[in-house]
C-alpha positions, 0 to 999 in steps of 0.5 A: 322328847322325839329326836332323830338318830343319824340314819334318820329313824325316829325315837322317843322316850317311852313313859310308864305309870310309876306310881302302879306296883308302889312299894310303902316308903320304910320312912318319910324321914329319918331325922338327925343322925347321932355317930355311934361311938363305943356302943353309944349314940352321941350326937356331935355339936356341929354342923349338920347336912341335909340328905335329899331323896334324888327322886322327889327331891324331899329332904329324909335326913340330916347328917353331923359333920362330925370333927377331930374330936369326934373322930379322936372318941371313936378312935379312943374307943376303938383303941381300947375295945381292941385289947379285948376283941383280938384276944378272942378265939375265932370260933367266938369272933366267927359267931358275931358274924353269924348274928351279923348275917342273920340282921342282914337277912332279916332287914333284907327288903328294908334295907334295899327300901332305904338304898332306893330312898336315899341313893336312886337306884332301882328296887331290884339293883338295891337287893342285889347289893344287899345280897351281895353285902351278905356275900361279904360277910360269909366270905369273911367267914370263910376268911377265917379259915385262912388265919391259919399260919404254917410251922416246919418243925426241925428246919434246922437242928432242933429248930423249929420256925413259925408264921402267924397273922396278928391284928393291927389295932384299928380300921377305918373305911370312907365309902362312896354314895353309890353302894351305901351297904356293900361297899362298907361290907366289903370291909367291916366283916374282914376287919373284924373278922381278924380280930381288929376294930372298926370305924365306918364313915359313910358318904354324907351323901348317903348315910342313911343304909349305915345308920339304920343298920348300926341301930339295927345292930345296937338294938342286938347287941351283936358287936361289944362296946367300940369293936364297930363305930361310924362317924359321920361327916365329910372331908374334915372328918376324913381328913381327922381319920389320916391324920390320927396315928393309932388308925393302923389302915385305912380302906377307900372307894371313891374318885382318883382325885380324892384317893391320890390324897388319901394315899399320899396321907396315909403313906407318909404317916406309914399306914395301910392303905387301899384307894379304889378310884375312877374309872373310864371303862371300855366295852368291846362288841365284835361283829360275831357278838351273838346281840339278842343275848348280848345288848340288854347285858350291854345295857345293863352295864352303862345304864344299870344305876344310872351310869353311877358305878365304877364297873359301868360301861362308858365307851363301847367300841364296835368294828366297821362291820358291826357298827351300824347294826350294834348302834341302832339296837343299843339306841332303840333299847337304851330309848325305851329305858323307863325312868321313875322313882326306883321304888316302882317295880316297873322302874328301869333307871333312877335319878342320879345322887344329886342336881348338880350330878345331873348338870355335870351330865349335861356339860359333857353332853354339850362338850361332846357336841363341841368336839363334832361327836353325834348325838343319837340318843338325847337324855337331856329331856328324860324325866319322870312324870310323877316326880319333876323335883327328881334328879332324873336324866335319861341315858345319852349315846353319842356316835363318831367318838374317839378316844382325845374327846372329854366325853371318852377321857373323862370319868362322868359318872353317869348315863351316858355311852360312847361309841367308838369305831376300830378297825380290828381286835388290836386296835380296839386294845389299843384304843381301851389302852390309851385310858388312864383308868383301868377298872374294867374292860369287856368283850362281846364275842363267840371266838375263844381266841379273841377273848383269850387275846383280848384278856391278856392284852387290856390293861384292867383288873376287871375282865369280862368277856360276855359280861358288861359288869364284871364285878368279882365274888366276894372271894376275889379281890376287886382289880384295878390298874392305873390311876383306878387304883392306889395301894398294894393290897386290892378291897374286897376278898381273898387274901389280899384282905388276910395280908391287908388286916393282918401283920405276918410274925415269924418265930424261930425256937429252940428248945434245950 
C-alpha cells in the first residue's frame, strides 16, 4: 500500500514472484509427536497442540502437552542414565559429540527446510542457525579440554591440594520458538559434554526441528539410553521440571516475565539456574556513520527474522545532523524488503511465529500513532501474494520518538523500528540507558573514541560497534544486564558453562 513519508516522497511495498526458486517442503505434515523418554518414544495421554506453519497457515504437527508424570519418567531415566554417563572417560564422552556433529552436518539443509517450515524465517537466516547450533557442539568439544582441574603439590608441608569439576546429575533447557535448534544446542552439548544428563523442552510453538533430530539421533544411536530426553508441553510441563528437586539446574531463554518466574522457582528450591529474557535494544548511527556499508547491516539487525529476535534493533538513535539522510535510506530500504514464504530463495522476511504475534504489531503501531509518533514506513498492509493465510507484516519505522513512548519502552518482538533524535554521543548513552533491558546496543561510527566511549558507558552485555546483531562465538558467554537477564552464570560458551554444569571439589592430602 502507497503511503507517504514525512518529507512527502512517495514508497511503496515492492512484490516478487515467491514461488520462482521454491524449494520441495522435507514434509507436509509431521504428524503427533510422541516425547522421547530413556531412548524410547512414548506418546503421553494428554492433550495435544497444534503447530501451524506461519506462512500458509496449514497445520504440519500436533504436540502433547505433556505433565508431571511425564516429565517425573524423564527425570527417572535421566536420573539413572547419569550413574553410568559421568563415569565415562571424556575422550569416550567427546566421541558422542563427534557423532552428534557429523548428524547435524548431514541433516544440514533438512534442518533449516523444517526451521523455515515451522518458524517463518528465511531459508539463508535458517542455515545460519543451523551452522551456528554446529559452532555449539565444537565449542563443547573444546569445552572439555577446560575440565581440567589444578593441583599445587607440597602447599604446605607434605600437603598436597586439588581442585576437580564433578557433574551435577541432570539438566533441563526450555527454548524459545524463534531459534528452535541453536538455542537448544546452546545447552545440550555442554550439559553432556561434562558428564550430566539432559532434558529438552522445546517451544510448543516450534517443536518440530527438535523432534526431527532426536529421531534422527535414536535412528544412530548416538547417545545411551536416558543420557538425552525431550518432553514436549507448555507451562504445566515447565512448571513440573521447577518443581521436581532432582533437576540440578535449569537453563531458559524467553521473555523477563516468564524468567523472572523460573528464576524465583528455581532459587527458592536451590537449583541452577540461567534465564535470558527481553530485550529493547538500542542502535546508535553517528553523522560520520560510513551508510553505503552500514544501512543493510542496519537492516539486517531490525528486520532480520522479522524483528523476532532478542539481538534485534528496536530504537535506532540518529544525531540532528545525520537525521534526515539516516532516515530516508533506512525507510527506502526497509520498503523494498520482499516478504514471502522463506522457503523462496528470494525471500527477504518471513511472517511472524503466529496471528495473534501479528496483532500485537499492530496494537503498538496504533499505540505509536497515539503517543504523536510519525509513521513513515506503514507495515500494516504488507502480505505475501501466494500466501494470504500467512502470518506476514511488513516492517514499520516511526520517526519523532522518544524514549517514555510504549513503541520505545516495551519489547515488541517484531518489524518495527524507532527513531529516536539525540543531541550528542552522551545523550544517545543516556537515552539506551534509560531501558530496563539490557541485551544489546550498537554503534555506527568511524571514530575509535566514540566507539571505545560508547563501549564502556551503555549498559548491555552485547556491544557491537558496526555490527547490528552482535551475537557472540559459540566460545563467548552470551550477556545481558538488567531485567534481560536472571542468573550468575550467563548460556552459552566459555566458562561460564564449566562453572554452570559443574561443582568445583577441593582435596587437601596427607600422606604418611
Amino acid at each position: 500500500m502507497p503511503w507517504t513519508g514525512h518529507s512527502g516522497y512517495l514508497m511503496s511495498w515492492r512484490r516478487v514472484d515467491l514461488m520462482k526458486g521454491f524449494l520441495s517442503e522435507v514434509s507436509e505434515n509431521y504428524g503427533t509427536f510422541p516425547n522421547y523418554i530413556d531412548g524410547q518414544f512414548t506418546e503421553p495421554n494428554s492433550s495435544k497442540q497444534h503447530v501451524l506453519n506461519p506462512a500458509t497457515g496449514r497445520q504440519i504437527a500436533s504436540v502433547p502437552l505433556s505433565g508431571e508424570e511425564e516429565v517425573g519418567a524423564a527425570v527417572d531415566a535421566a536420573s539413572l542414565a547419569f550413574e553410568k554417563w559421568s563415569e565415562r572417560p571424556v575422550q569416550e564422552r567427546v566421541q558422542f559429540l563427534f557423532e552428534l556433529k557429523r548428524l547435524v552436518r548431514e541433516e544440514y539443509e533438512n534442518l533449516a527446510r523444517i526451521i523455515v517450515q515451522e518458524n517463518g524465517k528465511t531459508i539463508s537466516e535458517a542455515r545460519g542457525e543451523v551452522s551456528r547450533g554446529a559452532e555449539n557442539i565444537d565449542a563443547a568439544i573444546g569445552a572439555l579440554y577446560h575440565l581440567d582441574g589444578r593441583k599445587t603439590p607440597d602447599i604446605s608441608r607434605g600437603i598436597d591440594e586439588e581442585m576437580q569439576h564433578e557433574p551435577l546429575g541432570v539438566f533441563a533447557a526450555v527454548t524459545p520458538f524463534n531459534f528452535p535448534m541453536m538455542i537448544p544446542f546452546w545447552f545440550l552439548p555442554y550439559a553432556v559434554a561434562t558428564g550430566n544428563t539432559f532434558i529438552l523442552k522445546p517451544s510448543e510453538r516450534t517443536p518440530v526441528t527438535m523432534n526431527y533430530l532426536f529421531r534422527k539421533m535414536h535412528e544412530r544411536s548416538i547417545f545411551p539410553n536416558g543420557v538425552v530426553n525431550l518432553v514436549n508441553g507448555a507451562r504445566e510441563t515447565v512448571d513440573a521440571l521447577l518443581r521436581n528437586g532432582r533437576i540440578a539446574g535449569v537453563s531458559f531463554v524467553g521473555s523477563t516475565a516468564v524468567a523472572k518466574h523460573i528464576y524465583e522457582e528455581c532459587t527458592k528450591r536451590k537449583k541452577r539456574v540461567q534465564a535470558q529474557a527481553s530485550a529493547k535494544n538500542f542502535v546508535i548511527v553517528m553523522p560520520d556513520a560510513k551508510l553505503n556499508h552500514s544501512i543493510p547491516n542496519i537492516i539486517n539487525s531490525f528486520f532480520g527474522n522479522a524483528g523476532q529476535r532478542c539481538l534485534a534493533g528496536s530504537n535506532l538513535v540518529v544525531m540532528e545532523e545525520n537525521h534526515r539522510q539516516v532516515l530516508e535510506k533506512f525507510a527506502n530500504a526497509a520498503s523494498e524488503l520482499r516478504l514471502g514464504y522463506g522457503l523462496s530463495e528470494e525471500t527477504d522476511m518471513g511472517p511472524v511465529i503466529t496471528w495473534e504475534q501479528r496483532g500485537r504489531v499492530i496494537s503498538y503501531i496504533e499505540k505509536g500513532l497515539d503517543a504523536g509518533a510519525e509513521l513513515v514506513l506503514d507495515g500494516r498492509e504488507g502480505s505475501a501474494e501466494d500466501f494470504p493465510d500467512g502470518n506476514f507484516i511488513g516492517p514499520s519505522v516511526f520517526d519523532g520518538v522518544s524514549v517514555d513512548m510504549a513503541i520505545a519502552r516495551d519489547e515488541i518482538f517484531g518489524p518495527l523500528a524507532s527513531v529516536i533524535t539525540a543531541s550528542s554521543l552522551d545523550d544517545a548513552i543516556e537515552k539506551a540507558n534509560t531501558s530496563t533491558y539490557g541485551n544489546m546496543a550498537a554503534i555506527y561510527t568511524s571514530d575509535a573514541k566514540s566507539a571505545r566511549e560508547f563501549a564502556s558507558k551503555v549498559d548491555a552485555g552485547n556491544v557491537g560497534i558496526n555490527i547490528g546483531v552482535p551475537a557472540p562465538a559459540a566460545t563467548y558467554p552470551f550477556g545481558g544486564y538488567k531485567d534481560s537477564f536472571f542468573g550468575d552464570l550467563h548460556g552459552q560458551g566459555g566458562q561460564d558453562y564449566i562453572q554452570f554444569y559443574t561443582e568445583r571439589k577441593v582435596i587437601i592430602s596427607r600422606w604418611f
